[in-house]
Every structure is written in C-alpha cells, then in structure tokens.
C-alpha positions in Angstrom: 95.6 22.2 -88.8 92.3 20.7 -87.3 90.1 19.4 -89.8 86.1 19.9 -89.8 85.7 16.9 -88.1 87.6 17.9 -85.6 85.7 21.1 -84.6 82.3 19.7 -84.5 81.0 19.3 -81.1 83.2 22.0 -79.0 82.5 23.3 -76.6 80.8 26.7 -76.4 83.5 29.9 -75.7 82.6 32.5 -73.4 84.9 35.6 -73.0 84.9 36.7 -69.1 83.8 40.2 -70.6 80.3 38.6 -71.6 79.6 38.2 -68.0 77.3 40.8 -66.4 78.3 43.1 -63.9 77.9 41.7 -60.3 76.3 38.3 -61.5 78.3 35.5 -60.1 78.5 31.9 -62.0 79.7 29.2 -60.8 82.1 26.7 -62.0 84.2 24.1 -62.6 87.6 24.1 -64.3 88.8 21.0 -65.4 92.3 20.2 -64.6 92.8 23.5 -64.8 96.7 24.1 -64.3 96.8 22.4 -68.0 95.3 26.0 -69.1 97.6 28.4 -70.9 97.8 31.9 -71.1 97.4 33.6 -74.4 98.0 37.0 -75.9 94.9 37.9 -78.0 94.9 41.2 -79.2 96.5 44.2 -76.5 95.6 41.5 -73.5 96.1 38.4 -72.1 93.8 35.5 -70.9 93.9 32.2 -69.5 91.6 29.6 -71.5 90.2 26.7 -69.4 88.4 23.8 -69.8 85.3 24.3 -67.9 82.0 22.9 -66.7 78.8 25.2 -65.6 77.5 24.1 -61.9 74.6 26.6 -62.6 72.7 28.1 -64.8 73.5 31.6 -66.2 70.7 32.9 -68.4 71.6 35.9 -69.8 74.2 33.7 -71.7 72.2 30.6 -71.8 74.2 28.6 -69.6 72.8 25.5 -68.2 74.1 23.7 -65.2 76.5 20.5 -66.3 77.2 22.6 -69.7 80.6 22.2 -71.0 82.4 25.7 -71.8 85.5 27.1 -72.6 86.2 30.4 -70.6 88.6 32.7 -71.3 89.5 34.9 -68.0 91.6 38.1 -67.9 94.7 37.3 -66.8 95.5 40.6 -64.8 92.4 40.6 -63.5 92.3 36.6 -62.0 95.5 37.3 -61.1 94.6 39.7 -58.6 91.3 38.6 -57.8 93.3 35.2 -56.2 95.8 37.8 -54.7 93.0 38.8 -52.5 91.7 35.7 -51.2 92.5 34.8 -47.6 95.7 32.8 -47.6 93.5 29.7 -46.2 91.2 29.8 -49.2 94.9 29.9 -51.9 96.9 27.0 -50.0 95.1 24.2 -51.1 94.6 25.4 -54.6 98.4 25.6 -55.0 100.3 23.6 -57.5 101.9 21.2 -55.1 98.6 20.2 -53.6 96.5 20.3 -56.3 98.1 19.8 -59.9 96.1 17.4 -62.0 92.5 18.4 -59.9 89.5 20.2 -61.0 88.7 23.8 -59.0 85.4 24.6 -57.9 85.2 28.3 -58.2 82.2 31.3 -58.1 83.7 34.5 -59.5 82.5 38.1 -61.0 83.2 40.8 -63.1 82.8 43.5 -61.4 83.9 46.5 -63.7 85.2 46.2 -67.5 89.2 45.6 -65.6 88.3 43.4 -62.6 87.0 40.1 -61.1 86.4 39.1 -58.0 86.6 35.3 -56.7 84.0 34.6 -53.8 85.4 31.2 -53.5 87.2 28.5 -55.0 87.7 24.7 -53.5 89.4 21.8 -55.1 87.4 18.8 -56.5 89.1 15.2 -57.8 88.4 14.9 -61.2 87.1 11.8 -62.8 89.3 9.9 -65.2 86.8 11.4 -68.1 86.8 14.8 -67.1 90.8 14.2 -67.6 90.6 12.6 -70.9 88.5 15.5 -72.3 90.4 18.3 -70.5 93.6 16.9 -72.1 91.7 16.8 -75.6 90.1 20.0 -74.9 93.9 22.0 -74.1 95.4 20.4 -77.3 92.5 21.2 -79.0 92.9 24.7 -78.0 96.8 24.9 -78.4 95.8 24.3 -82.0 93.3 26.0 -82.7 94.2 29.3 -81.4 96.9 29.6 -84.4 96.2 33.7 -83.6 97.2 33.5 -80.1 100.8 33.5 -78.9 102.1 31.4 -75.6 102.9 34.4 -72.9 
C-alpha cells in the first residue's frame, strides 16, 4: 500500500474515451513495452507512461506534460493491425524493447482508434528511471485492476 507521500505529484490519467472524436494527439510512451494490460470493469486497457508532444485543449493538455493514458486494448490492437507492415517492424519487441514510441492516434467511434503513425525514439536515462517508477507505481496502485 502506497502512502500519501507517495501519490503526490502523479501524473495526470487520461482514459482514451476522453478523447474527442477525430482529434488526433500526439505522443510519447515511455518505454512503453513495460506497460501492462488491465481488466477494469467489462474491458481491458493498456496503461502507459506517457509524455504529450502537443497540446490538446479540450483536455488541457500541454506539450511536454507527463500523462498516464489508458488505451483500449481491442481497439489499439487493431488499430496496429492495420498499419503498413513497414511502419510495425521497427516498433517490434526485438528491435525496440526498452525505447520510447512516438505515436499520433484517434478515437474515432466509442469502439475504435486509429494510429496515423508511430516511430521509435531512444529514451533518456531519466525518462527510464521515471517510466520504471511510474509502472511500479501503477502495478500498485491499481489494487482494482487484475493482470490479463
């Protein structure tokens, strides 16, 4: 159990529903095969470490914020289906495990997403130290959710 301490200061949580329809954000998830999926309530998400690379307004988003996003994992899943094999190679595991992933993406109904592009970045040795704080954080915190 976290104490108060602990949960000052993090990071703001955005659910991928809160996005609005056709309004693309951009950004950056922070060693982001660390994320896990969770089941919360009937569906599952993925929670990741993220950083805005623009702003957002309707959600008060500023470029360079630090966010946790939770993304529909049906829906990512087939969002990255869809992308041209060229654009999932380099994004895979083998190439790209402990790497940030530059990424603009939609909602584009209440089910779906749709991933316009995604490109992997080299992370800096803080962005790893917080992403590795950030996902244990997370793994504790979420007492509610259950590992899929």
């Amino acid at each position: 159990m976290m104490n108060a301490h602990e949960m000052v200061g993090l990071n703001r949580e955005i659910w991928w529903n809160e996005l609005e329809l056709d309004s693309p954000i951009t950004i950056e998830l922070v060693n982001y095969f660390k994320a896990q999926a969770y089941v919360k309530g009937r569906g599952y998400y993925m929670a990741y470490y993220a950083i805005a690379r623009e702003d957002y307004p309707s959600l008060g988003i500023v470029a360079g914020d630090e966010l946790i996003i939770y993304i529909s994992y049906k829906s990512y899943i087939n969002a990255l289906r869809k992308l041209p094999t060229a654009m999932k190679v380099p994004c895979t595991k083998q190439k790209a495990e402990g790497k940030n992933l530059l990424m603009r993406f939609s909602r584009i109904n209440k089910d779906w997403c749709k991933v316009h592009y995604q490109k992997v970045l080299e992370p800096t040795p803080e962005q790893l130290k917080e992403g590795d704080r950030i996902y244990a954080l997370l793994d504790s915190e979420n007492v509610t959710f259950r590992r899929k």
